[in-house]
Steps between C-alpha positions, in 0.01 A plus 500: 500500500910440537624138526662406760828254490450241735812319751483234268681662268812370373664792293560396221386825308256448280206692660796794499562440088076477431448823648388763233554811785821396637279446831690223687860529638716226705540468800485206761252387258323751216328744571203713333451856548160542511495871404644378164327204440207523253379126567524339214613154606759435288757434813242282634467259148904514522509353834623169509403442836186672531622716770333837382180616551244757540510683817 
């Protein structure tokens, strides 16, 4: 299942730089692409604010 990056998030980028697929882009806050996203929760452990999670 794709992760979802919650309005918590603060962009700073490092769910962007964990990404393995390239899968999340900026924008008002990051975004995943969920047809590129293979769900391997790597963004998610990067998260210093908890703000991603499984949709």
């Amino acid at each position: 299942m794709p992760r979802k990056i919650l309005d918590t998030c603060v962009g700073c980028g490092s769910c962007q730089a964990a990404c393995p697929v390239d899968a999340i882009s900026e924008g008002d806050i990051f975004k995943v692409d969920p047809d590129k996203c293979v769900d391997c929760g790597a963004c998610q452990e990067a998260c210093p604010t908890d703000s991603i999670t499984e949709e």
